[in-house]
C-alpha positions as CSV (number, residue, x, y, z in Angstrom):
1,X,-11.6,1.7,13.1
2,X,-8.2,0.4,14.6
3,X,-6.9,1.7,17.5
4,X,-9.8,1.2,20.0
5,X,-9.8,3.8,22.6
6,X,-6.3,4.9,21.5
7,X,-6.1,4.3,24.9
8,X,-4.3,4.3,27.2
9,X,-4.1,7.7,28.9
10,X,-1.8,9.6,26.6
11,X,2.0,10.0,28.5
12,X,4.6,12.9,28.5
13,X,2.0,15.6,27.0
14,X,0.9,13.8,24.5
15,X,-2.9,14.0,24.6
16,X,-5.9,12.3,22.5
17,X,-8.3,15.0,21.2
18,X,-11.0,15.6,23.2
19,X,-14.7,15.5,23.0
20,X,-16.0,19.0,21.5
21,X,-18.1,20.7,23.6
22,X,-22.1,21.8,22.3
23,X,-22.4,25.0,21.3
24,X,-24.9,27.7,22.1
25,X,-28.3,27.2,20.3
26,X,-28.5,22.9,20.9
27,X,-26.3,22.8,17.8
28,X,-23.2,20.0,18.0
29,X,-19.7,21.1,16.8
30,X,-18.9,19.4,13.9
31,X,-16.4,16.6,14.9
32,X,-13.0,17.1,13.9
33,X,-11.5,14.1,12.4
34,X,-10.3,12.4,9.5
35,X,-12.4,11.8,6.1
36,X,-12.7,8.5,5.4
37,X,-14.8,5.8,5.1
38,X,-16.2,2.8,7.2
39,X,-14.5,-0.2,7.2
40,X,-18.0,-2.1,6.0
41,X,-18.1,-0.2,2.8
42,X,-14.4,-1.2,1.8
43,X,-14.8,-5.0,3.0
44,X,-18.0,-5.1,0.4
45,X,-16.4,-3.2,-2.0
46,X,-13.1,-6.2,-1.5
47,X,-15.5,-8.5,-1.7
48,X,-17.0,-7.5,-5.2
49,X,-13.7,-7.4,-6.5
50,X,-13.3,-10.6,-5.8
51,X,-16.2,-11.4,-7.8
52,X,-14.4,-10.6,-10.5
53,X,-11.6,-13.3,-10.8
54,X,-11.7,-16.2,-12.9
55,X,-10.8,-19.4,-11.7
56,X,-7.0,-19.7,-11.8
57,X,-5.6,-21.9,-14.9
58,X,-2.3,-24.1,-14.9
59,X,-1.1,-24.7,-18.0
60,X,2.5,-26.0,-19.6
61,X,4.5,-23.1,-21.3
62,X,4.9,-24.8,-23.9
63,X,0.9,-24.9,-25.2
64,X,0.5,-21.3,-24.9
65,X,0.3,-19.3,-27.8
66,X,0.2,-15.6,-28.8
67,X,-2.2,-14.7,-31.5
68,X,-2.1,-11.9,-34.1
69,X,-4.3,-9.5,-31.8
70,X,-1.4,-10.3,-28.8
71,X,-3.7,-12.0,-26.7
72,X,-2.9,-15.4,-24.8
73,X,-4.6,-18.6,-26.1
74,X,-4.5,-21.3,-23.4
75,X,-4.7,-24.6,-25.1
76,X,-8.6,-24.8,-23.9
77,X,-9.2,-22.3,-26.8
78,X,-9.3,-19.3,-23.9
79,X,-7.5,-16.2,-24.6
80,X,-6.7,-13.8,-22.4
81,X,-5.6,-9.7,-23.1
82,X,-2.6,-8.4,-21.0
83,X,-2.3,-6.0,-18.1
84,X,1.1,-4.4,-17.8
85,X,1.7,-6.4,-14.1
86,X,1.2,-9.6,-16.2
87,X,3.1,-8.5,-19.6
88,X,5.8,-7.2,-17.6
89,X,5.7,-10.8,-16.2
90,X,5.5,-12.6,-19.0
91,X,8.6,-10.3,-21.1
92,X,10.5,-11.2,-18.0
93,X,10.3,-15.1,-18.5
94,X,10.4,-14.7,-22.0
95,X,13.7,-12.8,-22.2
96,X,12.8,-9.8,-23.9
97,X,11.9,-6.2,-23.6
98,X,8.5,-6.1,-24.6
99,X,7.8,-2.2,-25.4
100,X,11.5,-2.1,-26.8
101,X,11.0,-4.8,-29.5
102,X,7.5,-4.5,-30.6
103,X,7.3,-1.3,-30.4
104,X,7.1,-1.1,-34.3
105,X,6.4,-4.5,-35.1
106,X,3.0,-5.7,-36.4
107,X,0.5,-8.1,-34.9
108,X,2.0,-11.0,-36.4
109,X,5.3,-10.6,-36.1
110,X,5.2,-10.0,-32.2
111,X,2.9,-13.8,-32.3
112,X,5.6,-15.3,-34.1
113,X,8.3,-14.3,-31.5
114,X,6.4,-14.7,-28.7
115,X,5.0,-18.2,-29.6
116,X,9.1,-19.6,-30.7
117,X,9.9,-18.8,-27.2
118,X,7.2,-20.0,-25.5
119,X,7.3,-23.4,-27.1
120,X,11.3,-23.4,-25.8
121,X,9.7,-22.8,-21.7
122,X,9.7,-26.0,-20.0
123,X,7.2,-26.8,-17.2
124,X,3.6,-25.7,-15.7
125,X,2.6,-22.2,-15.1
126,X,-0.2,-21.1,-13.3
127,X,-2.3,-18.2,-15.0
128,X,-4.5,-15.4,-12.9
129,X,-7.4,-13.7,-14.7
130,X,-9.8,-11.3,-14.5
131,X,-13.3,-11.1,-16.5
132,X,-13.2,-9.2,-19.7
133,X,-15.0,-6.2,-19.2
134,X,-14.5,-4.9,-23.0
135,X,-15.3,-8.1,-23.9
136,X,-11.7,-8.3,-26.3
137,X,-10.9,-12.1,-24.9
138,X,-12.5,-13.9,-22.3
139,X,-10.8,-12.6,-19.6
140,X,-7.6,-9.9,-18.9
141,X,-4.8,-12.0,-17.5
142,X,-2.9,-10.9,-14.1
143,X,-0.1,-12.2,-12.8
144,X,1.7,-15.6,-14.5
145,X,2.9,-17.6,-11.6
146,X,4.7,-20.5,-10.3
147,X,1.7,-23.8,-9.8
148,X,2.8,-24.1,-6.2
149,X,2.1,-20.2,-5.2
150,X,-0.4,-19.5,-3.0
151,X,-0.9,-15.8,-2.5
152,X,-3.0,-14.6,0.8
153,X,-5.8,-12.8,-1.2
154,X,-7.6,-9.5,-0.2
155,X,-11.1,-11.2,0.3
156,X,-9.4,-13.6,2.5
157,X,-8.1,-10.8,4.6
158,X,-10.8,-8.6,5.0
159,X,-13.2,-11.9,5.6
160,X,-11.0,-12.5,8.8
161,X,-10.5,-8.8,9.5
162,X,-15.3,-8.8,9.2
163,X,-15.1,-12.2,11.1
164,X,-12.7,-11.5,14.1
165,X,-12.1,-7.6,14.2
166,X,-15.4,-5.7,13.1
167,X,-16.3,-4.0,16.1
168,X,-12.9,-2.8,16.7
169,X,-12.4,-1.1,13.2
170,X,-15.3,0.5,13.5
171,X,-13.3,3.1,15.7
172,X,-10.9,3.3,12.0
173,X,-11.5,5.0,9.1
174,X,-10.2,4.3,5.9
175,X,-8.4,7.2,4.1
176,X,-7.4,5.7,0.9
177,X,-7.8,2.4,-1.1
178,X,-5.8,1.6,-3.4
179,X,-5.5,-1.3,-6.2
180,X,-2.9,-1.3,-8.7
181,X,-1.9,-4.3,-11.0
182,X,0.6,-5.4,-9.1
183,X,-0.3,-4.2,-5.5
184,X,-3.3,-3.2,-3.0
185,X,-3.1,-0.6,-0.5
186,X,-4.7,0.1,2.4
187,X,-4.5,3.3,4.7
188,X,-6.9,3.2,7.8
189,X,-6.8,5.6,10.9
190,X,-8.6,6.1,14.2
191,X,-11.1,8.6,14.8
192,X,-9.4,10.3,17.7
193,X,-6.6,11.8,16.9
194,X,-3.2,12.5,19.2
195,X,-2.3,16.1,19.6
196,X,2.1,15.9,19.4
197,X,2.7,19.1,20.9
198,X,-1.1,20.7,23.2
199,X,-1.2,22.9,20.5
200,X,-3.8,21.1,18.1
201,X,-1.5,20.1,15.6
202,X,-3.3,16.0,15.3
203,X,-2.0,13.0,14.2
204,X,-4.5,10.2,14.0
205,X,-2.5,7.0,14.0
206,X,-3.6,3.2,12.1
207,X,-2.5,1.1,9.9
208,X,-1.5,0.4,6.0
209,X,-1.7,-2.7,4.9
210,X,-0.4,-3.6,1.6
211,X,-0.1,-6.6,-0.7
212,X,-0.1,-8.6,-3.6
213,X,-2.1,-11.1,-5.5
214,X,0.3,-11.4,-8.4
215,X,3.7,-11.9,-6.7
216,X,4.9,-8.2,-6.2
217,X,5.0,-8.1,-2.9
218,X,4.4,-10.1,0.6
219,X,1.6,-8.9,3.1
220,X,2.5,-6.5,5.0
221,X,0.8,-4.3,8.1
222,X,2.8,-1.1,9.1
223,X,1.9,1.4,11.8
224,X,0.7,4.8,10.0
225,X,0.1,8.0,11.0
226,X,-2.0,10.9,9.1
227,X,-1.3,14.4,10.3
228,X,-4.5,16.1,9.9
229,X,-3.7,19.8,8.9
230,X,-2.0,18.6,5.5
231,X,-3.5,14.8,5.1
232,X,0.3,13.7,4.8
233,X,1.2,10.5,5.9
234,X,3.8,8.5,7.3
235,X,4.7,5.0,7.8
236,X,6.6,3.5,10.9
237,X,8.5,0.7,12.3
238,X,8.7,0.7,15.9
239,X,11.7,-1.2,17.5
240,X,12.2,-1.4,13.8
241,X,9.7,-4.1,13.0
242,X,6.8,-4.1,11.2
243,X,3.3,-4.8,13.1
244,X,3.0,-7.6,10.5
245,X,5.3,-9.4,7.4
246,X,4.1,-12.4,5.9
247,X,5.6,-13.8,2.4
248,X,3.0,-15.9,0.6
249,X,2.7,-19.3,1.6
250,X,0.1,-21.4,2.8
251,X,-1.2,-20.2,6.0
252,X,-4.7,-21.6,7.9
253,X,-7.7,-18.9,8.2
254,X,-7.0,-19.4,12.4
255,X,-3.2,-18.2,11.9
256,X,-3.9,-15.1,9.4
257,X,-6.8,-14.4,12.2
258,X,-4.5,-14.5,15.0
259,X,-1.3,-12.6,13.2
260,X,-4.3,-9.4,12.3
261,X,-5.6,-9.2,15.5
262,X,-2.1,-9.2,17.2
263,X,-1.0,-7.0,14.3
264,X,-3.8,-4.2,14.7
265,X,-4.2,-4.5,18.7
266,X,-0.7,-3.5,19.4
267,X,-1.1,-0.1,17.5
268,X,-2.3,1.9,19.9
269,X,0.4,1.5,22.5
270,X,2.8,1.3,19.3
271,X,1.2,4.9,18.3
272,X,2.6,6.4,21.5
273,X,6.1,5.5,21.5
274,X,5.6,7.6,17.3
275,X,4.1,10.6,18.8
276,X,6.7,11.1,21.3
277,X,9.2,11.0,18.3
278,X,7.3,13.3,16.4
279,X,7.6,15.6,20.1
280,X,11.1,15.0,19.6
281,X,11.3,15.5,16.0
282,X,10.1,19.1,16.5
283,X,12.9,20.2,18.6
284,X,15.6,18.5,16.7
285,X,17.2,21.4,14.3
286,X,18.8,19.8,10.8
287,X,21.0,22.9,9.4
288,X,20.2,21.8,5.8
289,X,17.0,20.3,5.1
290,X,17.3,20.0,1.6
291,X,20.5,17.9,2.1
292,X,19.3,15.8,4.8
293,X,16.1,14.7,2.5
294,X,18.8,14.1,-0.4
295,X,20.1,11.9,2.6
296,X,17.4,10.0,3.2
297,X,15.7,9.6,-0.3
298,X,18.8,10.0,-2.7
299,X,19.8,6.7,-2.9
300,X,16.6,4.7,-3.1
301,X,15.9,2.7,-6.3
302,X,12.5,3.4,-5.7
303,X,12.2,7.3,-6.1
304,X,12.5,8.9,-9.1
305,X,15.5,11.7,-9.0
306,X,12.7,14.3,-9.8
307,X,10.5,13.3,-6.7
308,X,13.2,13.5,-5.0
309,X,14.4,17.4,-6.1
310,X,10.8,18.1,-5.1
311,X,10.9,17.3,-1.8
312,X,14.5,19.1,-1.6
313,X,12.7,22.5,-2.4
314,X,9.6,21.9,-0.4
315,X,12.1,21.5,2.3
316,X,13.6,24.9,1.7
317,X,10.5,26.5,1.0
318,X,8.0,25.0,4.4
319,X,11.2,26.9,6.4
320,X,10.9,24.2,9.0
321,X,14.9,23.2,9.7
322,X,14.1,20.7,12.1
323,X,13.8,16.7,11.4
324,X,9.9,17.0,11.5
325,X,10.2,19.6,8.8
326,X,12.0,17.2,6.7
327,X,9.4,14.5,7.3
328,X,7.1,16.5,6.2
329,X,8.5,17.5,2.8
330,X,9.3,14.2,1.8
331,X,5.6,12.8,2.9
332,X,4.2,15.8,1.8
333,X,6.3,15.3,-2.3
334,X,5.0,12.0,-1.7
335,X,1.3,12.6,-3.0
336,X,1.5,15.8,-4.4
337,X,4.6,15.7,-6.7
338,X,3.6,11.8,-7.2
339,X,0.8,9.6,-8.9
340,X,2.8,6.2,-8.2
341,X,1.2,4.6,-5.6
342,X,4.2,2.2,-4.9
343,X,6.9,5.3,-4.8
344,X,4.3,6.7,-2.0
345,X,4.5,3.9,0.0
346,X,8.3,3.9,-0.5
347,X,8.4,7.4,0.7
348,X,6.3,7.2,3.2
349,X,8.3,4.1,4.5
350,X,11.8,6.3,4.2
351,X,10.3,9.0,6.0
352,X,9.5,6.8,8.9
353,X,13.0,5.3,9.3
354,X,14.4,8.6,9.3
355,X,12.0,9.5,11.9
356,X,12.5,6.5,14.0
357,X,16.0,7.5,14.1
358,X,15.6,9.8,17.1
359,X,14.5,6.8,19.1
360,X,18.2,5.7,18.7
């Protein structure tokens, strides 16, 4: 998919994986690579989830009402259910803690809250909605936002990633899709893999791309690296910028092109300034693991404390007191002591910057 020909001939012992060799009897080797899919089957698979968004609606505050069953009645007659992203939205503007104040409170009594302070909101707010699959309203609303934002969508960015980019990530392979209320996430990698240290240990570098529909978060494209024996995997700012950051604002289909293909055809000489870190990283002893992942995770908002006391024993138990060992046991608590795919991301980011730090 991404990296085409990850290149450039690898530098300072750090070499791509090789074709395998046939063995006896005509038979192939299997190949030795990530698992993944093609990037086709996740642009169609974008693309039918776009399908599924109602036209956005922009409405004054004031006309919107909560009804008995706590869905949203737009003055048109439309009602909408909640997803958390948009309640948690919505209680925000509002001024209250939703779960904290109706959580005993009937039907009724949650409307006629609700519907005071909504007839107090001045202005226009613009509505996001998805069909209604359980058919409870006519569709689930996503995100309430301002009228004037204009959020780079998904479709849009896989449509100029099919239009401009297709033959190149056909070399990537896409390792996990992910779509959350609030955010997407995207982890791609190339098929050839960089071995750190000529002893097989692989790293197949890409890309995560990450954003938001519903206000959560701005577009972003960082480098990303899978090591292959544990499926771990890391995200990294080299020269500590990211290969792309875009807040949402208007932007013409030319300039998204332009800022992907830049984006995604730096990576593979991006890829080989990380794998000599990761060289590096190896040879770099940290006395106390556990403390040094305390260090780098501790003070996050992000991380809950018992992530975070995870990855401080896996450190102690892998035995690895060296600063790739405590990469590892943060990347590696990251999706196995985890199921929040936005702590992940926030781990994964944390354990980059404190792998980038041997650069310094």
């Amino acid at each position: 998919m991404t990296l085409h020909a990850l290149a450039t001939r690898p530098s300072n012992g750090l070499a791509a994986l090789p074709p395998p060799s046939p063995a006896s009897g005509n038979e192939p080797v299997p190949l030795r690579g990530p698992k993944g899919v093609p990037f086709a089957s996740v642009y169609e698979d974008v693309m039918r989830r776009a399908d599924e968004m109602l036209p956005d609606q922009i409405v004054h505050l004031a006309d919107l009402r909560m009804t008995p069953e706590t869905l949203v009645a737009l003055p048109t007659g439309v009602t909408y259910a909640l997803n958390p992203w948009a309640r948690k939205q919505l209680a925000s503007m509002l001024g209250l803690r939703w779960d904290r104040w109706f959580q005993s409170a009937s039907g009724e009594e949650c409307a006629e809250e609700v519907n005071r302070r909504f007839s107090r909101l001045p202005g226009e707010i613009k509505v996001k909605a998805w069909r209604d699959s359980d058919d409870r309203a006519n569709g689930v609303a996503r995100a309430f936002l301002a009228p004037t934002f204009n959020p780079i969508g998904d479709a849009r960015i896989f449509e100029r990633m099919h239009l401009m980019m297709r033959g190149l990530l056909e070399e990537y392979r896409f390792t996990r899709v992910t779509w959350t209320d609030a955010t997407t996430h995207y982890s791609a990698v190339h098929i050839e893999g960089i071995d750190v240290d000529g002893r097989g240990d692989l790293h197949h570098p890409g890309f995560h791309l990450r954003n938001s529909e519903v206000g959560a978060c701005a577009l972003s494209l960082d480098d990303y690296l899978l090591r292959l024996v544990c499926t771990n995997g890391l995200m990294v700012r080299v020269g500590g910028k990211r290969s792309l950051y875009r807040t949402h604002r208007a932007i013409e289909d030319d300039a998204l092109a332009a800022a992907l293909v830049i984006a995604i055809g730096r990576l593979p000489e991006r890829a080989q300034k990380v794998a000599s870190w990761l060289v590096a990283a190896k040879s770099l002893v940290i006395p106390h693991p556990d403390d040094a992942v305390e260090a780098v995770l501790g003070d996050s908002a992000e991380v809950p404390k018992s992530v975070v006391a995870e990855a401080r024993r896996l450190a102690l138990v892998a035995g690895d007191a060296t600063r790739f060992g405590v990469v590892q046991a943060i990347t590696r608590a990251a999706h196995e002591a985890n199921r929040d795919h936005d702590v992940r991301f926030a781990m994964e980011r944390l354990a980059g910057e404190f792998l980038a730090a041997v650069s310094s």
